[in-house]
C-alpha positions as CSV (number, residue, x, y, z in Angstrom):
1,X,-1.7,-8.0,-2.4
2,X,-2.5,-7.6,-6.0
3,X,-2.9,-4.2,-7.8
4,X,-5.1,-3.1,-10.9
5,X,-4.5,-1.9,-14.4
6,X,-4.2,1.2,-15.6
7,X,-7.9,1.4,-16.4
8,X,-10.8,-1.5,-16.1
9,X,-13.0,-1.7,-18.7
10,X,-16.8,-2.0,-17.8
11,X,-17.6,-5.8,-18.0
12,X,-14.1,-7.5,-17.7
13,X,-13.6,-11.1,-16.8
14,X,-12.9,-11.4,-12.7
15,X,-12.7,-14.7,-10.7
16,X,-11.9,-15.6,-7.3
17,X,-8.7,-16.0,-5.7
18,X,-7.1,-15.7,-2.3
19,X,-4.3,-14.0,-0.6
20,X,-2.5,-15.1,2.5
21,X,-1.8,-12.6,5.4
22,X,1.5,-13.0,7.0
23,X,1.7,-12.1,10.5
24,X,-1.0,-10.7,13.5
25,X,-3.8,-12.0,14.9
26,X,-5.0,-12.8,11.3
27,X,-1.7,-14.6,10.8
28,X,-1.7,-17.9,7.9
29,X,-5.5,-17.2,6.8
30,X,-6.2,-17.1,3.4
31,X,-9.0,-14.4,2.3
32,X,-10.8,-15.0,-1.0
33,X,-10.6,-12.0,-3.2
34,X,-12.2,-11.0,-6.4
35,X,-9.6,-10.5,-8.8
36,X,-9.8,-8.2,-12.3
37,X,-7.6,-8.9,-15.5
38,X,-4.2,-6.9,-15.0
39,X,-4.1,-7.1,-11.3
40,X,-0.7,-7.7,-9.9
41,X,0.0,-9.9,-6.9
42,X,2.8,-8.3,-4.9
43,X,5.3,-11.3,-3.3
44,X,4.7,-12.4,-0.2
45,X,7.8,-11.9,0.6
46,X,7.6,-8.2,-0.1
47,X,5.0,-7.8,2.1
48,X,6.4,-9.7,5.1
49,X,9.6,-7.6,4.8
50,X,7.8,-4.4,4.6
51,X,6.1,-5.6,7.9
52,X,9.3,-6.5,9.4
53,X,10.1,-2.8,8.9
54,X,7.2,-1.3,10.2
55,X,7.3,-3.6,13.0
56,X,7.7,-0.5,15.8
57,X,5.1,1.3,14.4
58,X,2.3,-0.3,13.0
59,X,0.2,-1.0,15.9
60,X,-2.2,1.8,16.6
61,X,-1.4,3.3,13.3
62,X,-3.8,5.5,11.1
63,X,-3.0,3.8,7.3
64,X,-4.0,4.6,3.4
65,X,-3.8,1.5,1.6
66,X,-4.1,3.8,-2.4
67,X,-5.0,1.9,-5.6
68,X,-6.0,-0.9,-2.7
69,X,-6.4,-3.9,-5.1
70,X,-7.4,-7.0,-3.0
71,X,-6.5,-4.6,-0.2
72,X,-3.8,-6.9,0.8
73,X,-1.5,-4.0,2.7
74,X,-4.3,-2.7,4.4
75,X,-5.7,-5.8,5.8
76,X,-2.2,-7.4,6.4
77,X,-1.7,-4.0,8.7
78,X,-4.9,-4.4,10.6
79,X,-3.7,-8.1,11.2
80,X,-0.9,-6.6,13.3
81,X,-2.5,-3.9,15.2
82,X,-3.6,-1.5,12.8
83,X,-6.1,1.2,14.3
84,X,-7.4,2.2,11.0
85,X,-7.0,1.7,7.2
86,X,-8.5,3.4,4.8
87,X,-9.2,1.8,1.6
88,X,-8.9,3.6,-1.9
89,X,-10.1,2.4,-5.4
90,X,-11.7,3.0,-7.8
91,X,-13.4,-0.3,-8.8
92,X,-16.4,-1.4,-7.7
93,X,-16.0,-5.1,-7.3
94,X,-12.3,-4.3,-5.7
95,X,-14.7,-2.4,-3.0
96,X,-17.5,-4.9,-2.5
97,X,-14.6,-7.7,-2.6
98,X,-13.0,-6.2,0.6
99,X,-16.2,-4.9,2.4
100,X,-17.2,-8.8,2.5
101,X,-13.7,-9.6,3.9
102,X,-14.0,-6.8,6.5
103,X,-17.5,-8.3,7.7
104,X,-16.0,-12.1,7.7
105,X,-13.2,-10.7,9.7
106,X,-16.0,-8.6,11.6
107,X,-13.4,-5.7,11.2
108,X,-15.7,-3.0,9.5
109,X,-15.1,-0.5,12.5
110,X,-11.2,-0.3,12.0
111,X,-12.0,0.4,8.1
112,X,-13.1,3.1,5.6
113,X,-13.6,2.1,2.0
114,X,-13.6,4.5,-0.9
115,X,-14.7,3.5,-4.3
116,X,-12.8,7.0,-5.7
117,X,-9.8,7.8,-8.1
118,X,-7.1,7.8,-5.6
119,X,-5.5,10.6,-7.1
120,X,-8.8,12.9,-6.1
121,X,-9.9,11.6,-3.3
122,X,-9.3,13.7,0.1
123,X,-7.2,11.9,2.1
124,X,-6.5,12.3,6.0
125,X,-3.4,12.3,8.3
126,X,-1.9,8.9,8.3
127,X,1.0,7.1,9.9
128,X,1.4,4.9,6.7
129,X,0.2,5.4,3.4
130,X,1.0,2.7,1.3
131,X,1.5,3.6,-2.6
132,X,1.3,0.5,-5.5
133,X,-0.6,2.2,-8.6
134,X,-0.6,-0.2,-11.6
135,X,3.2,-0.1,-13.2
136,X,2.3,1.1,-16.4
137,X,0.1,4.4,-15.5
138,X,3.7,5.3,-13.9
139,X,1.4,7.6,-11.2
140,X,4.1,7.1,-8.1
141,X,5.1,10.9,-8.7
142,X,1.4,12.5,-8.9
143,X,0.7,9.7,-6.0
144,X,3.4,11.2,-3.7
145,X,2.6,14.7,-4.5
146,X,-1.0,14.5,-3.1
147,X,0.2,12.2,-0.2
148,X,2.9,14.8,0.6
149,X,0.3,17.6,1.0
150,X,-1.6,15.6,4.3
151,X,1.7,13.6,5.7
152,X,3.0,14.9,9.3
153,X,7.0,14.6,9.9
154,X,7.0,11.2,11.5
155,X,4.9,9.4,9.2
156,X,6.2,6.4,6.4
157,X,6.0,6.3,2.5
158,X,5.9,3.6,1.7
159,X,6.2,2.3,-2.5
160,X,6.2,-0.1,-5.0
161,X,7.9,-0.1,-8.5
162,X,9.5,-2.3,-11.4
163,X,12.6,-3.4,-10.2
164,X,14.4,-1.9,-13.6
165,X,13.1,1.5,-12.6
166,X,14.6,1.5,-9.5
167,X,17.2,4.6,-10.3
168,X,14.5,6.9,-11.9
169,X,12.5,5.9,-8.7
170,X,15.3,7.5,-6.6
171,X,15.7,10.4,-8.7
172,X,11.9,11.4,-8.6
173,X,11.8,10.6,-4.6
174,X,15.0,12.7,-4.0
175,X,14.3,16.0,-2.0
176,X,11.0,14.5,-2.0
177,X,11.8,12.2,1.3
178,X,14.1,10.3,2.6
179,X,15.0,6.8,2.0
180,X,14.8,4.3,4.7
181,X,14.8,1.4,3.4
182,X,15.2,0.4,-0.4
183,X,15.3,-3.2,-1.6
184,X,14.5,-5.5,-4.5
185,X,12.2,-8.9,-4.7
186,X,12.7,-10.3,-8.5
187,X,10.9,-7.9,-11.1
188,X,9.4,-5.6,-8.1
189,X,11.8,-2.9,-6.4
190,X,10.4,-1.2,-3.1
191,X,11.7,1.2,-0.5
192,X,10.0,3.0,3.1
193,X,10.1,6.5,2.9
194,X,9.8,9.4,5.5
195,X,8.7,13.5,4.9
196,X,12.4,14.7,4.1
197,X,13.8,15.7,7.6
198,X,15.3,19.5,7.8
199,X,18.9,17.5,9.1
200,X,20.0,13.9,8.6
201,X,20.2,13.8,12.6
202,X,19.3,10.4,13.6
203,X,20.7,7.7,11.7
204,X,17.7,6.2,10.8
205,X,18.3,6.0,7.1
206,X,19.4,2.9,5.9
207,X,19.9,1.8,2.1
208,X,20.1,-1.8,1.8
């Protein structure tokens, strides 16, 4: 997955590039992407563990792959059973990039794509929402707050930060949601969240 900068100026040098998805029916295929100056390749790594944890839920899921990038999330969850992602951001190439993977992969159907500010856009029900705005517009909070409004109970958060930031991150997620998962891949911290539960009945959560 790689993410975008805090703002793309008109004109700006892009090239070609691919990303690799992990697992599903799509499994060890690269996908050539058209790539911005700024944008932010998330580890593969991150993404197979995030995966790993969505495992029981992502097939048939309903997802929102925000500040989409490359779209690396979204298509990495249609590759494992996805019903439906829907793609937000605001650059145009970033949108023409993943509409010509979609056709390749003659996965259109299963897809939305949104050339929109992600902060403004309406956004539906999902199961997943996936949340990686570029580091420095530090938009995680606003991001969550409009994701909050749409999310039912069961649904999962899930976001990606700097690493060093990881203790503000908690602090601005607490009362918020709940913490599933929380873990750390070099320079990038991520957790999977859930719509904060009215008891702590279950188990589930699990810092780690």
């Amino acid at each position: 997955m790689a993410r975008k900068s805090p703002r793309r100026r008109a004109g700006s040098a892009s090239a070609t590039t691919s990303i690799r998805i992990i697992g599903g029916e799509w499994r060890g295929r690269r996908l050539p992407v058209t790539v911005a100056e700024g944008l932010r390749p998330t580890p593969d790594r991150v993404r197979e563990t995030l995966f790993n944890w969505l495992a029981p839920r992502i097939e048939g899921a309903r997802c929102v792959d925000l500040f989409a990038g490359t779209g690396a999330l979204g298509l990495e969850a249609l590759s494992r059973g996805a019903a439906h992602v829907q793609f937000v951001d605001r650059d145009r190439q970033a949108i023409a990039s993943l509409r010509a993977t979609l056709d390749t992969l003659h996965s259109g159907a299963r897809a939305t794509l949104l050339q929109a500010d992600a902060l403004s856009t309406a956004l539906p029900a999902p199961d997943i929402v996936f949340i990686d705005p570029p580091f420095a517009a530090a938009l995680h909070g606003e991001a969550l707050e409009r994701v909050l409004r749409v999310l039912p109970a069961h649904a999962r958060v899930y976001l990606e930060y700097p690493a060093e930031q990881r203790e503000q991150m908690l602090a601005l997620l607490a009362g918020r949601v709940d913490i599933l998962r929380d873990k750390r891949a070099g320079q990038v911290g991520y957790c999977l969240a859930q719509p904060c539960r009215a008891s702590e009945d279950d188990g589930e959560s699990l810092i780690s």
